[in-house]
Structures are given as C-alpha cells and as structure tokens.
N, C-alpha and C positions, 0 to 999 in steps of 0.2 A: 640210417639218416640220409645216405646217399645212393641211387642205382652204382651209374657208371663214372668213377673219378679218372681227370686226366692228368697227368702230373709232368711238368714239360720238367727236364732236366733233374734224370735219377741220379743225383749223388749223393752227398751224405743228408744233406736236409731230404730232399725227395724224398730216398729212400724211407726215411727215419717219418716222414709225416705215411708214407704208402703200407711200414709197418705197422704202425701205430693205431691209423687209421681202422687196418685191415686186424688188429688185434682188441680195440676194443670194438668190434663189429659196427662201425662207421659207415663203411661200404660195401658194396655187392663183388663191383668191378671193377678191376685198375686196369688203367692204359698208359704207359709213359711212351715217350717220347723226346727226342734227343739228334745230336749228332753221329757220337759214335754208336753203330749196330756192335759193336763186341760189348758195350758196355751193359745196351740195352739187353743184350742175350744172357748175359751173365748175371742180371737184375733178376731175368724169369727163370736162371734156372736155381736162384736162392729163393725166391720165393716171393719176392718183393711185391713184383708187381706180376700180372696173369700174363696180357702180352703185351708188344711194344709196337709202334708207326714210325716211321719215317719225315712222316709229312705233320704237322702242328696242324691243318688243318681238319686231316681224319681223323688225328688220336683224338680231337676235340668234337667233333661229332655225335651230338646230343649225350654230350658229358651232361650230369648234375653239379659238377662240381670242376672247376679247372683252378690249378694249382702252379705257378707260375715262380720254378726253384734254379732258374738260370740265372748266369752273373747281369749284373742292371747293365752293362752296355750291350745287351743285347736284347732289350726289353720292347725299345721300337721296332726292330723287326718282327720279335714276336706278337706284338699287338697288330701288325699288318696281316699275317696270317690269321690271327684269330676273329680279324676283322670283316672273313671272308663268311663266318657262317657264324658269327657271333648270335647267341639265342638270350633272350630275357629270360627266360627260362632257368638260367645256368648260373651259379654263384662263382665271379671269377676273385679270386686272391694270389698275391704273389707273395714271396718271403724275402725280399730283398733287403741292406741294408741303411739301403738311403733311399729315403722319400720323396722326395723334392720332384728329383730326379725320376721318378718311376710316373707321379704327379703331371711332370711336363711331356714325355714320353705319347700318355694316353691322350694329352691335350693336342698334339702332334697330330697323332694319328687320327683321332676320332672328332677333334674338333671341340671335346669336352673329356668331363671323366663323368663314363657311365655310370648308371645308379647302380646299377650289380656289381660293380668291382671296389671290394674293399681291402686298401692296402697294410701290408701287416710283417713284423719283424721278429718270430723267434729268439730270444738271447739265449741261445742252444747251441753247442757246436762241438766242433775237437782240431786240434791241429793235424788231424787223419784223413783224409779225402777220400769219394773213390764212395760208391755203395755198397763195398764190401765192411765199409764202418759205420753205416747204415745201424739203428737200433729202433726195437720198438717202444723204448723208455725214455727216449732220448728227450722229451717236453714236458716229463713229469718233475712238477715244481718248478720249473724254469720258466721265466717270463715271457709273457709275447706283448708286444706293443701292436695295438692297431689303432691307426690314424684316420678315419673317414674325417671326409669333407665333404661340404655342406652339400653334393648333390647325391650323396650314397643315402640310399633309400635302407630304413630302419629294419625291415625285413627282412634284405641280404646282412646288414651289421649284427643282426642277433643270431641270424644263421651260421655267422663267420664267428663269432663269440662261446657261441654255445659248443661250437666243432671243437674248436682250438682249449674249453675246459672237458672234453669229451676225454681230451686224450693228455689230461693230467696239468695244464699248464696253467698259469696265474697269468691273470689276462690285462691287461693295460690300456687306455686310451690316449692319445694325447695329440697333437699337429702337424702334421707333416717338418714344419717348422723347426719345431720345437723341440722334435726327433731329433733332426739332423744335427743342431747344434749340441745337443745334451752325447750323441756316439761318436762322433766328430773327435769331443772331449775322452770317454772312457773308455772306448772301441777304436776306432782310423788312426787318433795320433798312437796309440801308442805298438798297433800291427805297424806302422812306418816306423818308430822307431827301433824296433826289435829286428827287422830287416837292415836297416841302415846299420843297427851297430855292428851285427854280425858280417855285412860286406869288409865294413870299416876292418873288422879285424881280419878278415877272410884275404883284403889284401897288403894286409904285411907278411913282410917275408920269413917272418918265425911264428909265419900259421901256426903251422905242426905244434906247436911248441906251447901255443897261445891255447889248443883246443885240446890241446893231453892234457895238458894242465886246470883247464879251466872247472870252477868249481861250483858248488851246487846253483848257486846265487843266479850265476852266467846260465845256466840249465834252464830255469826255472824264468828269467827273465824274456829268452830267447827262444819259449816254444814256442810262440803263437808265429814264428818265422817260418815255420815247415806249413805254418796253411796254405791254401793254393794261391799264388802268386796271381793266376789271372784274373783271380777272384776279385782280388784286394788293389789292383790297377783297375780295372773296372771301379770299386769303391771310392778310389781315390783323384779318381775324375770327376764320377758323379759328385761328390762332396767336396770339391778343391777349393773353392771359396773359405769354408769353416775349416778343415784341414791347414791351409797357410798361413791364416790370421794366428792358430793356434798354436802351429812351427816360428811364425815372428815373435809370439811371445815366447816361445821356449827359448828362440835364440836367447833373448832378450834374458831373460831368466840364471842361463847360460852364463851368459857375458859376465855377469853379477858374480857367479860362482869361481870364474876364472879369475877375477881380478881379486878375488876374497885370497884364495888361493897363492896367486903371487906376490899379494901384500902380507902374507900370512897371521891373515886377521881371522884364529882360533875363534875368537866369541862371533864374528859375521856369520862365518861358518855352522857353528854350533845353532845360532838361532834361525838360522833357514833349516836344517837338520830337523831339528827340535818339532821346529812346527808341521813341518810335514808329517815326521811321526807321531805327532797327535792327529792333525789331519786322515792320518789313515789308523790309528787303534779306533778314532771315532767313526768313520766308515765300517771298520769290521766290526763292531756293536751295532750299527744300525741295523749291517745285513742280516745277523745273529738274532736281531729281535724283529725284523721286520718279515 
C-alpha cells in the first residue's frame, strides 16, 4: 500500500500502527523519529520499525505516508518541520486526541489545512506506555474516528480509510467539533478524574493504609491514572474549554449528591443512583449489539 512510512513518535500508538502496519504487509519501510535515541534504538532492535532520524525533516523525506503519534502540544512544531519538504505526494495523518486543536495548529502554520492531511483518532490504547507495549493487534475491532474538513481531498480520505480497515479497525466519520465534545465527555473528563481522585487520596496521611486496603472497585476505577501524564496535560489544554464546562457541571452534580447526603434523603439518593445504573446497563447493550 505504502513504500516508505514515517512515523513521528514510537510509542505505544506508533509502535502499535508500525506493527500492524508492517504485519498486515501495508508497507515496504519504516522510519520513526523522535526525541529520545534510546527509545528509538530499542524500537529497531524489537522490530518495530527498520531505522530511526533524528531530525522530522529526513525521517520524512519522500515518505508515502507520515504518521503524526506525538502528544497535540507539540503538533505546531511538528507541522514546521514537516513544512520544510512537505510533498503532495505524501498522505499526512496524525492520531491525536483532540481535533480542534490539531485543526488550528495546521491553520498556524500553513495558513490553511492541506488537502493531504487527514485528521484521525484511534479509540485504542492501554494504561502501558513506552513501545515496549507496542502490539500488532492493537486496532483490531477498535474504533477510529476520522474527521476531514471540507479542504481534505477525497483521495487522501479514502487512502487514510482504507489503511486504517487494513489493519482491523471500524472506521468513523464525524467533525472536528463534534469529536471534541462527544471525548471531552467519555474520554478527558474522566482520565482528570481518575488522577485527581488518586492525588486526592495520595495526599492523606493514612496513604498506606487507604491503598492496602483499597479494593477491586478503586483498581479498576483508577487505571487509566498510570497513562502518561504528559500525554493527558497536553489533552487537557488542547480541549480545556469542553473539559471545564464538563468539571462545572460535575461540580454542579456534586453539590446535589452532598446535600442529599447531609440531609440524609435515602430516596434523592437512590433516584440519581437508579438512574445512572440504568444509564449505563443501557450503554453496555448498545456496546454489545453494536
């Protein structure tokens, strides 16, 4: 499908599209690129990718394909660099997971968004970092959203389509817009509060005590906290707008539960309770049939 792919930032996504890629015979060539050289060394000598640059400007040098797997506050940089030998030629996509943001970035730099770059979201992951948890299965059955706008030319969008069900994944359309607010909701708010709650606990004084003890619920609540932090600070910029509106309503939400609580009004309680656990067995049917 592709000669030579460039994959800027081998980590678990990189990795996992440079496996995949390279496993169902997608492409010829990998080149990643990155900051740290230990990482990228340790990329070629699993397997991942063949060899590594330095510089975003060679590893991208008559790519067919550039893949764009670094956190979104560093996206305008990279679009400067790529701006330097940018070819029509090349089908550019990034995996980011805010749009807007990736959207304003190219408008920055380029003064528009090019017709070869189509933007696009994975809902793939692990609370594991690192290209060491890299897999080549890692987008089989698992969604990808991509968002073209109205200057993406239909040739690179069916390019970027066809790639992404190459390698097992169920593919999505929808707006930049309409992205951000819908992960905002299902994805940012709740890696923020999975963090916050474990600080929250992290700084009382019978830690110890709180995390011996702590039980499946807290476990299973609190994984998506071990994902990479820089990750998800970069996310929570680019998306702060839908992020805070969504934390004032939680307050908000909040507030309602603590006063139900102090007033010890059992049926208040029970009927927010109630409803969210229908709320969410009706979620898991959908997922189930859909």
């Amino acid at each position: 499908m592709f000669n030579k792919m460039c994959i800027i930032g081998v980590g678990l996504i990189g990795g996992s599209i440079a496996r995949s890629s390279r496993n169902n015979q997608l492409c010829t060539e990998i080149v990643g690129v990155g900051r740290e050289q230990s990482n990228l060394q340790k990329a070629v000598e699993l397997g991942v990718i063949d060899q590594y640059e330095l510089s975003i400007e060679d590893a991208a040098k008559d790519a067919d394909i550039v893949v764009i797997c670094s956190p979104v506050g560093s996206f305008e940089s990279i679009f400067q660099a790529l701006k330097k030998n940018w070819s029509d030629d090349c089908l550019y996509i990034d995996v980011g997971s805010t749009k807007q943001s990736v959207i304003a970035a190219l408008k920055k730099v380029f003064g528009k968004v090019p017709s070869n770059f189509v933007p696009a979201h994975p809902i793939a992951g692990s609370e594991k970092n690192g290209v060491e948890a890299s897999t080549d299965s890692l987008f089989q059955d698992k969604r990808v959203i991509v968002t073209p706008v109205e200057q993406t030319n239909q040739s690179s969008l069916t390019t970027c389509l066809a790639w992404w069900k190459k390698m097992g994944a169920r593919v999505s359309e929808m707006s930049p817009e309409h992205h951000d607010e819908v992960f905002a909701a299902t994805s940012h708010l709740p890696h923020v509060l999975a963090y916050s709650l474990v600080e929250l606990l992290k700084n009382k004084q019978d830690e110890r005590e709180i995390f011996e003890y702590a039980a499946g619920g807290f476990k299973d609540f609190t994984r998506i906290a071990s994902s990479d932090p820089s990750m998800w600070a970069d996310i929570c910029v680019a998306n702060g707008s839908q992020i805070v509106t969504l934390l004032q309503q939680l307050e908000k939400q909040n507030r309602q539960i603590s006063n139900l609580i102090e007033a010890g009004d059992k049926q208040g309680l029970l009927d927010i309770f109630e409803s969210a656990q229908k709320a969410r067995e009706h979620f898991l049917t959908f997922k189930i049939n859909s």
